[in-house]
N, C-alpha and C positions, 0 to 999 in steps of 0.2 A: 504494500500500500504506500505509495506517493505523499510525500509532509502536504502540498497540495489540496491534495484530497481530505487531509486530516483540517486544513485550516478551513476547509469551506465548513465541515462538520463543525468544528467549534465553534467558527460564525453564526452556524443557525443554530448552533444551540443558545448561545450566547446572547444573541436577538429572542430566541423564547421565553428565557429567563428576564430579560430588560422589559419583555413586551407585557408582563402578568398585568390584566387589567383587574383592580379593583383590591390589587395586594396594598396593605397598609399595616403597619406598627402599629401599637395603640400603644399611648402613653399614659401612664401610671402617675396619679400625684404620689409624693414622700411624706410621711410625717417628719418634724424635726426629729425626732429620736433615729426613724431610718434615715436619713441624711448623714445625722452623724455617725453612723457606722457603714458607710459606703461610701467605697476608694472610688475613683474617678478611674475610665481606661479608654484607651484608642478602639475605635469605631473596627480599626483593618487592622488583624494580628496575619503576622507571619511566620512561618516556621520551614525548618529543612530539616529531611529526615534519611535515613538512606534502608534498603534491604534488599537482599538479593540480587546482590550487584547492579541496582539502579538507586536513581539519588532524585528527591519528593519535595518540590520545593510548593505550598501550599497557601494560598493565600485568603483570609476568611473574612467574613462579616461578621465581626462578633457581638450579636445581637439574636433575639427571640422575636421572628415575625410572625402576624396572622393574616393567613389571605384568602384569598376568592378568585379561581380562574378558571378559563374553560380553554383546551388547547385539541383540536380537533385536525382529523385527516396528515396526521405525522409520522413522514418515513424518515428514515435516518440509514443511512450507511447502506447506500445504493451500488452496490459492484457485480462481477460476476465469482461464483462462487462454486465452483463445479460440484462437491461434494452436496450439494444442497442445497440448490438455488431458491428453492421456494416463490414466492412472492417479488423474490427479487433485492429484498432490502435486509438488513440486519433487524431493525425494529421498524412494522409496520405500525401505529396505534390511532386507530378511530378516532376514540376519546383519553383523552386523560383532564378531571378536572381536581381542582381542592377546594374542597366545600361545597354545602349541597342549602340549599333554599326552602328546604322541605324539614320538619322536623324541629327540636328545640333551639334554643339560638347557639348551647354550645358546640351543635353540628354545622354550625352554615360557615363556621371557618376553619382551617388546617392550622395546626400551630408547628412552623419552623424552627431548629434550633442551629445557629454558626453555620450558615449557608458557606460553601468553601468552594474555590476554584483550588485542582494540583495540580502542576507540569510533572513531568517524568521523563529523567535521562538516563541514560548507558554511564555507569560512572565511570569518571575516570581523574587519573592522576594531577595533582594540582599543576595550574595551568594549562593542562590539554585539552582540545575543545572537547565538549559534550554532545554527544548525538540526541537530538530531539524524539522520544521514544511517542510521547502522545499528552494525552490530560484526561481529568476527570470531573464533572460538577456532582457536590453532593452536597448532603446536612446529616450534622450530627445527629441530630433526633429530627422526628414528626409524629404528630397524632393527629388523627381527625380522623373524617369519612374521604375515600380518594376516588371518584369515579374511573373507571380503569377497564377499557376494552382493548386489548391483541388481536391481530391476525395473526401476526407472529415475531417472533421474540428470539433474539441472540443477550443468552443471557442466566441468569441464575436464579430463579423466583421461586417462593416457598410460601401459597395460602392454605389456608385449613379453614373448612366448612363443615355442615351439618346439613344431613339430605333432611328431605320431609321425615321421614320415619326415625329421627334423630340421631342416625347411625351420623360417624365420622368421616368425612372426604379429603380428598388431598390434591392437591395441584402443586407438584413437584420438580423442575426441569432435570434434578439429578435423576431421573428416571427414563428421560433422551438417550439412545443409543448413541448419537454425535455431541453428548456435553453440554445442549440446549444452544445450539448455533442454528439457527435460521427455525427453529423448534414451532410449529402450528397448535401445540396443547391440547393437542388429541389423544386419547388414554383408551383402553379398555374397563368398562365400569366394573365394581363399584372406583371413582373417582370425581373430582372434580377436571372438566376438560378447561382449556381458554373460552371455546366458546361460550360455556355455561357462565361465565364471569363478569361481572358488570361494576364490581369497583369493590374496593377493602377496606376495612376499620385499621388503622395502622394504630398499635400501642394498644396496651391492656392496662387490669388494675396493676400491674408491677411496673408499667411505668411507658417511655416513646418506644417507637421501631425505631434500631437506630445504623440504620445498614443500607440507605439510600444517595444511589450511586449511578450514574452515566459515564460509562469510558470513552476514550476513540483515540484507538491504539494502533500502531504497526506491526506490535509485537505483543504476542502473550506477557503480561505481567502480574506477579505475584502482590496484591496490597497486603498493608496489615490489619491486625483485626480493630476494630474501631475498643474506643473505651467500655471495657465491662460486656464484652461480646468478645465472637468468636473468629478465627480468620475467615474470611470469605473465600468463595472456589475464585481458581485463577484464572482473571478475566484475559479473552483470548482475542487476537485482531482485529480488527473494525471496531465496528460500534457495539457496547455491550452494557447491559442494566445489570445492575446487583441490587434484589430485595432480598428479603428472606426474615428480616426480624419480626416478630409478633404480629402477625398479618391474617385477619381473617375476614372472609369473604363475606360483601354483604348482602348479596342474593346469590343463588342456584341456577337463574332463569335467563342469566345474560342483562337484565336489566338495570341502567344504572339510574341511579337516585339526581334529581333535576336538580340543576344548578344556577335558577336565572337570574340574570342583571339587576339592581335591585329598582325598584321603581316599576318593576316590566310583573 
């Protein structure tokens, strides 16, 4: 895969994430007693990390946003792929929204936590140039309702459901004979397929999902495991999603929960 090719991928993604309509902070008054027990800090933290012979240069929003967005008809990582062409794309996705219109008001918004852009290089020797391996957008934590439809999916995703008859389901990618690249989430039942899928509860009562992640890579790279979880599978060329933390499906039937503009 061509750096090229990777810059146009960051581009759009880049633009999807700048374009969220109706994403907003909400600000909190302080009492004087919390005032005086809170340090003041920079808005953009930075950090570098290295593992497995690549080196993580990380750049965050350090902040806790709430928002409202609706992001429809998004292919990402358009190539030719011979082993499994599918559709054509690494991530097809109809829908993807945060927050749903329906429901109490602590459902109508996602709550984000340290939105982050990585870069990722081939390390190497001080002062030897570093080859550009790729980047990743993600956030430490999320909770909310996520509307969430696939065609199909290069990537690593982990929901849990309950049929009608309250038995247990699964929508698995580790269950892919090719490692969930170019993956359509079709199963043999009892399971949860993509199709059946219409968006997830991300976080439980023990607390956010905290394993959400978009690559666009050259090269397979190994990340580490976020805080207080586990290491993730190792995301492989193109475009690749990592979910998998406390993710449960919010219907069986494909249908996603309505997200409209407010005022509409």
């Amino acid at each position: 895969m061509h750096i090229t090719y990777l810059a146009r991928c960051a581009a759009g993604l880049l633009l999807s994430v700048c374009a969220l309509q109706g994403a907003h902070a909400q600000m909190q008054p302080l009492t004087e007693d919390e005032m005086s027990r809170t340090r003041g800090q920079g808005l953009i933290a930075m950090s570098n990390t290295s593992l497995g012979g690549y080196d993580f240069s990380r750049v965050a929003l350090d902040a806790d946003v709430t928002l409202s967005a609706n992001f429809r008809n998004t292919r990402l990582g358009e190539y030719s792929y011979a082993a499994r062409n599918g559709l054509g794309a690494d991530i097809d996705m109809p829908l993807l929204q945060f927050g749903r219109s329906d429901g109490t008001e602590a459902q109508r918004l996602v709550r984000i936590t340290n939105p982050y852009m990585e870069f990722v290089y081939k390390s190497a020797a001080d002062g030897a140039p570093r080859e550009v391996v790729g980047m990743r957008l993600g956030f430490d934590a999320i909770s909310g309702d996520v509307g969430l439809k696939l065609s199909s999916l290069s990537g690593s995703l982990r929901v849990a459901a309950n049929a009608p008859d309250g038995s247990g389901l699964l929508l698995d990618s580790r269950t892919d004979a090719l490692g969930g690249k170019r993956w359509d989430g079709a199963c043999t039942a009892p399971c949860l397929s993509m199709a059946q899928l219409g968006g997830v509860t991300a976080g439980d009562a023990s607390g956010s999902s905290r394993d959400f992640w978009i690559s666009i890579l050259k090269s397979g790279v190994q990340f580490a495991a976020p805080a207080g979880g586990v290491a993730p599978d190792m995301a492989q060329a193109g475009v690749w999603l990592n979910w998998r933390d406390k993710l449960t499906a919010l219907s069986t039937n494909g249908a996603a929960p309505p997200n409209l503009p407010k005022g509409r």
